[in-house]
N, CA, C and O of each residue as an XYZ file, in Angstrom:
360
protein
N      38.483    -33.285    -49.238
C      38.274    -32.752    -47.911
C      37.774    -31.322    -48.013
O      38.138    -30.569    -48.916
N      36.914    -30.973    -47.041
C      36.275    -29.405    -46.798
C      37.635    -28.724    -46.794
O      37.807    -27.855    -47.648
N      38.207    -28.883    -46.305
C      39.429    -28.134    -45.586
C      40.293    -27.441    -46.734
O      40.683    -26.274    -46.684
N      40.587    -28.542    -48.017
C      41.470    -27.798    -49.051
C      40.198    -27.134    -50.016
O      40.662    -26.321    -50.815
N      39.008    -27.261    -50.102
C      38.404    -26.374    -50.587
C      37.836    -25.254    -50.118
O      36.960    -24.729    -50.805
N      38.168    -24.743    -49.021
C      37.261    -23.698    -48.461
C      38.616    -22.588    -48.183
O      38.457    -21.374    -48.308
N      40.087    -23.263    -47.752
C      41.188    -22.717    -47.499
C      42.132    -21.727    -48.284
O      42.379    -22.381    -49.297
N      42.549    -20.981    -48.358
C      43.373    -20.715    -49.238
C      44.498    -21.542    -49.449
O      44.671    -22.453    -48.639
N      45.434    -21.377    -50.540
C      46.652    -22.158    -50.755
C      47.173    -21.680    -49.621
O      47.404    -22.610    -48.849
N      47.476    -20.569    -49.157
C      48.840    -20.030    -48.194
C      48.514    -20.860    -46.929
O      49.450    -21.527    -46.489
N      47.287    -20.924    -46.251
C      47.068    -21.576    -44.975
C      46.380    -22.420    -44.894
O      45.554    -22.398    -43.982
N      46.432    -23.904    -46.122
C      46.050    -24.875    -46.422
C      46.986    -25.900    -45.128
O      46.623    -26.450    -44.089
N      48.224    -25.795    -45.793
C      49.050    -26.623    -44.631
C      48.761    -26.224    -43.096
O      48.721    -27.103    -42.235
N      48.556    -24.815    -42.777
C      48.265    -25.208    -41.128
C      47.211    -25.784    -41.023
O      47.030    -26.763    -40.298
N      46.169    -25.121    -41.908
C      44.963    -26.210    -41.235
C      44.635    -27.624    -41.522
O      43.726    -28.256    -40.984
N      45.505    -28.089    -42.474
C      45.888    -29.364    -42.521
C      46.521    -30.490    -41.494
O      46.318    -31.682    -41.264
N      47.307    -29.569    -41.055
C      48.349    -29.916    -39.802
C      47.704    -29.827    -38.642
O      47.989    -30.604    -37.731
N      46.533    -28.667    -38.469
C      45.430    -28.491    -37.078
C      44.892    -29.733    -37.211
O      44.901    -30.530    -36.273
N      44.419    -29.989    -38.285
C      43.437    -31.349    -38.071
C      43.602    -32.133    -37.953
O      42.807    -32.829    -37.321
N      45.100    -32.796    -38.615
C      45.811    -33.946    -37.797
C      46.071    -34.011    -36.131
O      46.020    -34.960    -35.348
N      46.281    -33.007    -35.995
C      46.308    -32.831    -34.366
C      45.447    -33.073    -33.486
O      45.749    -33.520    -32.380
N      44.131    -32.784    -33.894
C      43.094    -33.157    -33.211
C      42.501    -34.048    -33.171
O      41.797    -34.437    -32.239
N      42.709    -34.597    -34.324
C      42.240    -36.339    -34.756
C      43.269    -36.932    -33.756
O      42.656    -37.771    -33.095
N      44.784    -36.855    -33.286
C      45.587    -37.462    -32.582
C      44.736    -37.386    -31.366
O      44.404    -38.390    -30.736
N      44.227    -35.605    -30.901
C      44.401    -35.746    -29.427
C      43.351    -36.822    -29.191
O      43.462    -37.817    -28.476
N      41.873    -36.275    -30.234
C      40.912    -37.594    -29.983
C      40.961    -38.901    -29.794
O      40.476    -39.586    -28.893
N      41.724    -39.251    -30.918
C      42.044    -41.205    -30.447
C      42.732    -41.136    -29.002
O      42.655    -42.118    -28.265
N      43.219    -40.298    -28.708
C      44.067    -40.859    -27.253
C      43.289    -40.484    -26.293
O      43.267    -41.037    -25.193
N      42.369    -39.217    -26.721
C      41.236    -38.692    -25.342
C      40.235    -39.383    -25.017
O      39.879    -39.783    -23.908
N      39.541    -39.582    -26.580
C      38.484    -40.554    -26.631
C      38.234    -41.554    -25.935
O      37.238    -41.594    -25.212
N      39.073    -42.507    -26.030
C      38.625    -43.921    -25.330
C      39.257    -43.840    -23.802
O      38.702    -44.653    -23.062
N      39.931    -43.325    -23.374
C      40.156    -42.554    -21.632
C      38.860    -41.714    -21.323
O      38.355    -41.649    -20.202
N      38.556    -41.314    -22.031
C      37.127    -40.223    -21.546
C      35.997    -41.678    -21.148
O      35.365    -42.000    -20.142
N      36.146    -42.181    -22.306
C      34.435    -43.257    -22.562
C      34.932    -44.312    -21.355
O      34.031    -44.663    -20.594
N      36.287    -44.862    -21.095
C      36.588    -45.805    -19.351
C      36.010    -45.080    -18.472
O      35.122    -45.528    -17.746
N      36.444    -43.843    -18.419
C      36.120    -43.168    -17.313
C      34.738    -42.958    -16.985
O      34.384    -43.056    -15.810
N      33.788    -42.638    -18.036
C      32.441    -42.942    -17.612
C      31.759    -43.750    -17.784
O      30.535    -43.615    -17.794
N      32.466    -44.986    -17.995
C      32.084    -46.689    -17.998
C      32.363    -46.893    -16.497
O      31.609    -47.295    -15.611
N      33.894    -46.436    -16.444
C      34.108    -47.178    -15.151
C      33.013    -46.437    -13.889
O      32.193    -47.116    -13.270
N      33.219    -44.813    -13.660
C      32.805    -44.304    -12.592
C      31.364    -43.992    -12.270
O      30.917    -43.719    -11.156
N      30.671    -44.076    -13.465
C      29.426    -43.314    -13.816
C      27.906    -44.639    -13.940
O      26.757    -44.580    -13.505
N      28.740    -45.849    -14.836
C      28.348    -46.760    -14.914
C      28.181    -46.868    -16.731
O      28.528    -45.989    -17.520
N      27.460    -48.405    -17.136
C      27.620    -48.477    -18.311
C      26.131    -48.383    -18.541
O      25.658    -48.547    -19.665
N      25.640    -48.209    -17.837
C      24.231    -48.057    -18.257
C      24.073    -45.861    -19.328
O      23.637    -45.466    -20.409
N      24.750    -45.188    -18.073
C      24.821    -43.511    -18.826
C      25.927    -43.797    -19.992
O      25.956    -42.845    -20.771
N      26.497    -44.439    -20.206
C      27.555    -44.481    -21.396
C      26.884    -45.195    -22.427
O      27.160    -44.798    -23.559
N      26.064    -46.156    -22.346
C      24.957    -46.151    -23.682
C      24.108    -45.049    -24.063
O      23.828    -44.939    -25.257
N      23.580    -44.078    -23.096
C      22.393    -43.483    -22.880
C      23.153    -42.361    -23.535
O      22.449    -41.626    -24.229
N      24.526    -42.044    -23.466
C      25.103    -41.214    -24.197
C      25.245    -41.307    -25.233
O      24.955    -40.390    -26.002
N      25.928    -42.878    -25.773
C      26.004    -42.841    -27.073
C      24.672    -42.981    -28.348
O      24.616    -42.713    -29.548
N      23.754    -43.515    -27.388
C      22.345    -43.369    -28.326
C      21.685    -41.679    -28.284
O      21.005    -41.218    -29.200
N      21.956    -41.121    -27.362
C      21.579    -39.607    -27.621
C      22.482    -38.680    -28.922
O      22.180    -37.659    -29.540
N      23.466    -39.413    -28.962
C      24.745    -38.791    -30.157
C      23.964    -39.425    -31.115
O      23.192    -38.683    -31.722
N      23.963    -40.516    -31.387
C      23.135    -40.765    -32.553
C      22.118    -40.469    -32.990
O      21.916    -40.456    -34.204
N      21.126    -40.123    -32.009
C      20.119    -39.999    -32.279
C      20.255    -37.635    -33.021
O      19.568    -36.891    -33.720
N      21.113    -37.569    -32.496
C      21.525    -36.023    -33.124
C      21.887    -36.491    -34.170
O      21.216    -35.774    -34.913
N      22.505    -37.232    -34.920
C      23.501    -37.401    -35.766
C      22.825    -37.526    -37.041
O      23.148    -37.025    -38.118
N      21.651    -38.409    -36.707
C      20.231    -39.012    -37.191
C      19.553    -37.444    -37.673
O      19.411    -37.017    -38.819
N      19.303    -36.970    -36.741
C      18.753    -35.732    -37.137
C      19.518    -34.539    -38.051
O      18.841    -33.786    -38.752
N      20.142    -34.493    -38.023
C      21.586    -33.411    -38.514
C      21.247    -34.171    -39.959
O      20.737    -33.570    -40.905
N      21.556    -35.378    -39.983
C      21.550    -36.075    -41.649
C      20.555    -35.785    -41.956
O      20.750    -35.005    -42.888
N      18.758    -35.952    -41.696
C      17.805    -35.617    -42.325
C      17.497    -34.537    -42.582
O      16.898    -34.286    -43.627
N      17.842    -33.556    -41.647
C      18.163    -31.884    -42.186
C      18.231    -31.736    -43.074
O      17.419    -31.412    -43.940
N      20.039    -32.110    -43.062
C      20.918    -31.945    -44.231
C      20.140    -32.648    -45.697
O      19.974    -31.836    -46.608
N      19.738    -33.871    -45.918
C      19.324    -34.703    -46.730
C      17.409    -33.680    -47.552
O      16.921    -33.528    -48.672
N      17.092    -33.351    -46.348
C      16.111    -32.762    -47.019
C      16.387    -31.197    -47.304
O      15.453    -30.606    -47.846
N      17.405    -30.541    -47.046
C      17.392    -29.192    -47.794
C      18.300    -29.690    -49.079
O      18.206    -28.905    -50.022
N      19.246    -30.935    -49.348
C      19.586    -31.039    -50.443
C      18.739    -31.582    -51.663
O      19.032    -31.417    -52.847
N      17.703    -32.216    -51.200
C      16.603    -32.329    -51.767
C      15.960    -31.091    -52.400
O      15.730    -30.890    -53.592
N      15.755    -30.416    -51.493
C      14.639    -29.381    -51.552
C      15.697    -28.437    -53.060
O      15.238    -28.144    -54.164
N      17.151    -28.174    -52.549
C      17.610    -27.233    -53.648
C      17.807    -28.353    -54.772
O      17.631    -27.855    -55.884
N      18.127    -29.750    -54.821
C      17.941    -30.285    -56.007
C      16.316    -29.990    -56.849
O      16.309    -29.463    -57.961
N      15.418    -30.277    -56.367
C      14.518    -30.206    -56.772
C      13.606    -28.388    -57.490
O      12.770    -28.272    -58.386
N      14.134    -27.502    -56.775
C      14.216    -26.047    -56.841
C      15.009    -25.696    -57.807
O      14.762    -24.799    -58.613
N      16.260    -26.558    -57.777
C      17.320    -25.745    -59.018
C      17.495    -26.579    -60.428
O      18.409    -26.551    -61.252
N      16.213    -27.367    -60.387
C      16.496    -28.620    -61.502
C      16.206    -27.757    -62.657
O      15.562    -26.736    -62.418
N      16.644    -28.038    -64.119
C      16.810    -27.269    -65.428
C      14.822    -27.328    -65.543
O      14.015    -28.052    -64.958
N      14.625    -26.183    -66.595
C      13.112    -26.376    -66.723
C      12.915    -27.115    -68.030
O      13.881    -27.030    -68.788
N      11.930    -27.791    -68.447
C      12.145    -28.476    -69.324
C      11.326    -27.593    -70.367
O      10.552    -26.652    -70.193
N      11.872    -28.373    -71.750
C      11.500    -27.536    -73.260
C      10.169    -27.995    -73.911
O      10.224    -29.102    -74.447
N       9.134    -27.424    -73.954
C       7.878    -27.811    -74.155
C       7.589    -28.054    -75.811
O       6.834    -28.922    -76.249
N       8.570    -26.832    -76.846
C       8.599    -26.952    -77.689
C       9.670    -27.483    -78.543
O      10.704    -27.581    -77.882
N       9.826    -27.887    -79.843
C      11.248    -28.583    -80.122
C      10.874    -29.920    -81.047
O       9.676    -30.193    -81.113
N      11.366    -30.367    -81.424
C      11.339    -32.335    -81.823
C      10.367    -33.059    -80.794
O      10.209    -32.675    -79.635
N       9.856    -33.951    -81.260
C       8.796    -35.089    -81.008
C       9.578    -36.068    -80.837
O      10.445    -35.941    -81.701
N       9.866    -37.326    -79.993
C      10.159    -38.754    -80.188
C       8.897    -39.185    -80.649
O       8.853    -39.772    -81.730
N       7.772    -38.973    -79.949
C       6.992    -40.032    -80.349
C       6.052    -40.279    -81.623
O       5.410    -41.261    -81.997
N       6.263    -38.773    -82.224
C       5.278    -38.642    -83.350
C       5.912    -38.388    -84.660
O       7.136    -38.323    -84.548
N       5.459    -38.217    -85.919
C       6.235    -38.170    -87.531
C       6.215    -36.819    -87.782
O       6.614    -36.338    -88.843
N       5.694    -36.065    -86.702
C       5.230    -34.411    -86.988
C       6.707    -33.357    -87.865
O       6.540    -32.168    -88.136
């Protein structure tokens, strides 16, 4: 988890304990939030919502996916031009 590597030891456990908390309030908020704009709003904006989240989510990953690219490819070792042959008796 991000959380025990970025934390110190001393205030590992609260923010351990924050995040359980919020993961609770979510499961119980979550699906009362998503009735409520099923039921009142209709189910047509409650798709239109959840494909707009994805469609961020979608984007955020290719971001992410191409700057890890970009520093894999930037920070790769340089290779040794001189040295041993495989292919020759030299």
């Amino acid at each position: 988890m991000v959380i025990t590597d970025i934390m110190p030891y001393e205030k590992r456990a609260d923010a351990l304990g924050k995040l359980g908390l919020f993961y609770g309030i979510g499961m119980v908020v979550g699906p009362f939030v998503g009735g409520q704009i099923t039921k009142n709003l209709g189910y047509v904006l409650h798709r239109y919502l959840a494909l707009m989240r994805r469609k961020n989510s979608n984007i955020i990953f290719s971001i992410s996916l191409a700057r890890y690219v970009w520093l894999a490819i930037s920070l790769r070792p340089q290779t040794v031009t001189s040295g041993m042959s495989w292919l020759s008796n030299d």
